[in-house]
Residue, then its C-alpha position, 0 to 999 in steps of 0.5 A: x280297609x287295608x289298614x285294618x288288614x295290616x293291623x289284624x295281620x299283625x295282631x293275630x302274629x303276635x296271638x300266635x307268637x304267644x298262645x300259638x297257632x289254632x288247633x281247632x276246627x271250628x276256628x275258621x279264617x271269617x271268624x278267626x277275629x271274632x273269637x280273638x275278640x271274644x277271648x279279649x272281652x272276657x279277659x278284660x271281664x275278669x280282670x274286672x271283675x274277678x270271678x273264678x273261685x282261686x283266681x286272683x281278684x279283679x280290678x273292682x276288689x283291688x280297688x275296694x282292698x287299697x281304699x280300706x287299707x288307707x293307702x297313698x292315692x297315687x301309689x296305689x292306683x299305678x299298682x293296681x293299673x299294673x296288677x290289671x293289665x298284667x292280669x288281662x294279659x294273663x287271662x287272655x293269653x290263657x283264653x286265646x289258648x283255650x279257645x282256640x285249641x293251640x295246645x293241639x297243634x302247638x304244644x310247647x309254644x301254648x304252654x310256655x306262653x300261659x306258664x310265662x304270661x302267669x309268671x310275670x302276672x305273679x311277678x309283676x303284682x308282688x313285686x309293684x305290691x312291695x315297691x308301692x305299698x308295703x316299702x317305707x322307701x323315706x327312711x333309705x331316701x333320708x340316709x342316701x348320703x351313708x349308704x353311698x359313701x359310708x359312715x366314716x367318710x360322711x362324717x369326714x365330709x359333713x361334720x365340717x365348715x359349710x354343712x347344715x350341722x356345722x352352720x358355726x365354724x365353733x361348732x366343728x371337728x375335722x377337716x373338710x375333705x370333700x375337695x378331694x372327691x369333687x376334683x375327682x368327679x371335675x376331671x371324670x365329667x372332662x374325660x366323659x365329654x370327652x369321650x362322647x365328642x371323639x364320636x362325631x358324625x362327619x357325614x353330609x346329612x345335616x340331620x344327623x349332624x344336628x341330632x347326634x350332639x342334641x341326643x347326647x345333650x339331652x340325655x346327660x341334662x336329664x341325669x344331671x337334673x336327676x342327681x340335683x333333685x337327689x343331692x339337694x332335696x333337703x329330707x335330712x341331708x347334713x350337709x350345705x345343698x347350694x354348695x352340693x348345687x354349685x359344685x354338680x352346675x360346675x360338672x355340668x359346664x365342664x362336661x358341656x365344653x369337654x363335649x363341644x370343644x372335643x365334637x367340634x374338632x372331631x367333625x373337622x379333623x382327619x381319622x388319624x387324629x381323631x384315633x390319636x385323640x382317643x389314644x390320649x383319652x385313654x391315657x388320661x382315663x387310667x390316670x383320672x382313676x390313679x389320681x383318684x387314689x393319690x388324691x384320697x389317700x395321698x403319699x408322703x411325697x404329695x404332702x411333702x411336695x404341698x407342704x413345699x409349696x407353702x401349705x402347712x399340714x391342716x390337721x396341726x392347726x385343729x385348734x385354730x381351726x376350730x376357734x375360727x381364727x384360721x381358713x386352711x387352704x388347699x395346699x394345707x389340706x394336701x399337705x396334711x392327712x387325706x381320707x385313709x383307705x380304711x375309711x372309705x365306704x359305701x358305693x364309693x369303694x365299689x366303684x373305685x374297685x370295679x375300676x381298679x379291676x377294669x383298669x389294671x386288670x386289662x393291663x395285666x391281661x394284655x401283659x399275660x396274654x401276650x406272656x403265655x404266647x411267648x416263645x421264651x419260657x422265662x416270660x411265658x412259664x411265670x404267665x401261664x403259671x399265674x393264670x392257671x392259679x388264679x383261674x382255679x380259685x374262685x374270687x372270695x378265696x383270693x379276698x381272704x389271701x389278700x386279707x390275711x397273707x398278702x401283707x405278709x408278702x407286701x409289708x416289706x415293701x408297701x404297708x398297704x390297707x385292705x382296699x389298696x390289697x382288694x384293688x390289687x387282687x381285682x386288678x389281677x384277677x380281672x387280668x388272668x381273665x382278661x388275658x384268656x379272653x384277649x388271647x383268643x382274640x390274638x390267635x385270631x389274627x390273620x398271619x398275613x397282617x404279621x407278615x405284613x407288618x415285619x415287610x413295613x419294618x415294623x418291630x416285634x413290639x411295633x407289631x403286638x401293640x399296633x396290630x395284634x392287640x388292636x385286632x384282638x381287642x375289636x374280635x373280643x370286645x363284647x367278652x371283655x366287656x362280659x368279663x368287666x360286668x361280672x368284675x364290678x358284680x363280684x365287688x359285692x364279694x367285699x362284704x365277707x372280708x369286713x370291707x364297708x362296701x355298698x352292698x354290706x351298708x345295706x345289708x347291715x345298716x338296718x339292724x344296727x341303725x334305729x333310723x332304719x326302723x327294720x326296714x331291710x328290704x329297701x336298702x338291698x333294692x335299691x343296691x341291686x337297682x343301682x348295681x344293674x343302673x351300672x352294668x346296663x350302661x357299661x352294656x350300652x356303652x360296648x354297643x356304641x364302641x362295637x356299632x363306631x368299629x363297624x362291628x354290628x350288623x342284621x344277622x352278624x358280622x362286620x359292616x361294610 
């Protein structure tokens, strides 16, 4: 019996939350839960069975429609579960309103929850309409690999020994580049081993000791199950999947030992040498995403220092190549052309220019933020000067003057491509924000631990990079991470310069590709389900630094 009393009481709370609280005077504590009842049967009723002229079709139509259109069984039957409980919910929050007269004593809750509970009816049946009904989502599925990485590097990466279209060395044209964007991805899967294995838990429950590792275990295997099925499903795929399989089990056991060697020395080392570790993932991070750049695209020196080595610049022996008569190594890979910038494509570039915005945009801004509170007005004119200018146009303007003025400016010195100029126009317009954001964090800091520094001998520098930017970064995490988030959605802005980013290869792929057969929407769903994949982990990874600094509790605050 007190079960149901705790089950009704908690029922009957979260009827209140939505349809609010009863008006009526025929609504008493004895039959309270009957009508709640009566206001659920006949929401179900109509979501059955329909009814009311206008009102939308219950659950036996929606049965009758997908069985006369001939639709997937199964894609059908989720969209109609949803349609139908969405629709229940709907009529019972409408209901339970009506009833009970909720509209009297709480007007606005009453009115919010009907108007909600019918927005997400609407919402949720169109949009599942779409996705599980009209969508052709095989044609976006068959084309995964030029929406990811663009035309130009596709054809650079497949159309060479060991893909599916070119099973004869005889057969091909180019070079093979791929080993580029896997040496990349070998050294990023370390790195985010890494990083979750400086989290270990020191404490004396064995419990979470073991679940800890498990939950991080668990959680990457499933992802990395899911890329395997992406990447190796065979619909249309034009390069070698078991090669593609090989190379992704290969990150897999190098993010394995990065998270168990790193986890092992975290639960047996002191805090200092754990913070210091993490000090040197940092490190390794910037350069990961600097060696990712050389390595695409590399300088004269790279090929010089290749060539050094005894490779020989691939490209030269195309003909040899071709005929089969020679196997180019590594080093005559390095020592010839790489992938040139202005061939890089697809969701590749997004990334590569979130993180140029993410990390030289927060190297800028700790320079500016500390620049503008200089005392010196040769370090802190030029600082306030740059943030101010950069603060006052918006994003799209800045793409255009690093399109079409910053060669210009930079030819002199560097002839650089336009997404090396769009990296570097993120990086400084992350920076000016970062800056202003970090800079609220440092007037924050409590005078006492300056003063406490200069007693300790520290130096001026000493103090900023130790003390004062530690803390002003632990006060402004979660706006750094804000600013980072709208970085990478502002990638999306490349478009409108003409640069062949994720966004504008969905956007324009179906009117130029006949695969594509003027199926628009898809492309551009699934951008932005990916563009949200992206922003919501970055979230949760600031939720998880924010909760190991102490800086999370029930009702705000630091812990304990």
């Amino acid at each position: 019996m007190s079960k149901w009393n705790i089950n009704s009481d908690s029922y009957f709370e979260f009827e209140e939350s939505i349809a609010g609280k009863s008006g009526a005077s025929w609504v008493t504590p004895e039959n309270n839960s009957i009508l709640s009842g009566i206001a659920f049967s006949l929401a179900v009723a109509l979501g059955v069975f329909g009814g009311i002229s206008y009102s939308p079709e219950g659950l036996i139509s929606m049965f009758e429609t997908s069985f006369y259109n001939d639709v997937s069984t199964s894609e059908s039957l989720l969209y109609i579960i949803l349609s139908f409980l969405t629709l229940v919910f709907a009529w019972w929050v409408t209901l339970t309103a009506v009833i009970k007269l909720t509209v009297r004593k709480t007007t606005t809750t009453a009115i919010l929850g009907i108007v909600t509970a019918w927005i997400i009816f609407i919402v949720v049946r169109g949009l599942s309409h779409f996705v599980l009904i009209e969508a052709d989502w095989v044609v976006v599925w068959a084309n995964r690999d030029l929406v990811m990485m663009g035309q130009l590097m596709k054809e650079q990466m497949t159309q060479s020994p060991g893909s599916h279209v070119c099973i004869d060395v005889n057969d091909c044209y180019g070079i093979n580049q791929n080993f580029r964007l896997w040496w990349t991805l070998y050294l990023t899967c370390g790195l985010f081993g890494t990083a979750y294995g400086t989290l270990g838990d020191k404490s004396d429950n064995d419990s979470v000791k073991f679940w800890k590792p498990v939950n991080f275990l668990i959680s990457f295997t499933l992802i990395s199950i899911i890329l395997i099925l992406i990447a190796t499903n065979p619909t249309e795929v034009s390069y070698n999947t078991d090669v593609v399989l090989q190379k992704i089990l290969i990150c897999m056991a190098i993010t394995y030992a990065a998270f168990g060697a790193t986890y092992y020395y975290s639960i047996n080392s002191e805090e200092y040498q754990i913070n210091r570790l993490k000090s040197y993932l940092t490190i390794a991070a910037v350069s990961v995403f600097f060696f990712a750049i050389l390595i695409m695209d590399p300088p004269t020196f790279v090929k010089n220092i290749a060539a050094l080595l005894g490779g020989d610049p691939a490209q030269e022996m195309s003909d040899e190549i071709i005929a089969g008569s020679v196997v180019p190594s590594t080093l005559d890979k390095l020592a010839g052309d790489g992938i040139q910038a202005s061939q890089w494509g697809g969701l590749f570039v997004n990334l590569i220019v979130a993180t140029a915005g993410c990390v030289l945009g927060f190297g800028i801004g700790v320079v500016l933020a500390f620049g503008r509170q200089s005392e010196l007005p040769f370090f802190r004119v030029p600082s306030v000067a740059l943030i101010e200018l950069v603060r006052s146009g918006p994003l799209i303007c800045w793409l255009y003057f690093a399109v079409f003025m910053m060669p210009d400016m930079m030819d002199p010195f560097y002839n650089a491509e336009d997404i090396i100029r769009m990296l570097l126009m993120f990086g400084v317009f992350g920076g000016c924000y970062i800056a202003e954001v970090l800079r609220g964090g440092l007037q924050a800091v409590d005078s006492g631990q300056k003063e406490a520094a200069i007693a300790l001998g520290l130096s001026p520098f000493q103090t900023k990079i130790q003390i004062e930017l530690p803390n002003a970064v632990r006060t402004t995490l979660p706006s750094i991470v804000s600013v980072f988030i709208g970085l990478w959605k502002d990638t999306t802005l490349l478009f409108i310069v003409n640069i062949l980013d994720f966004f504008k290869l969905a956007k324009d792929l179906p009117n130029t590709d006949l695969r594509f057969l003027g199926d628009f929407l898809e492309p551009l769903y699934i951008t932005a389900v990916v563009f949200w994949v992206f922003a919501f982990y970055l979230s949760r990874i600031s939720m998880g630094i924010e909760k190991s600094l102490g800086l999370v509790k029930e009702g705000g605050g630091e812990l304990a």
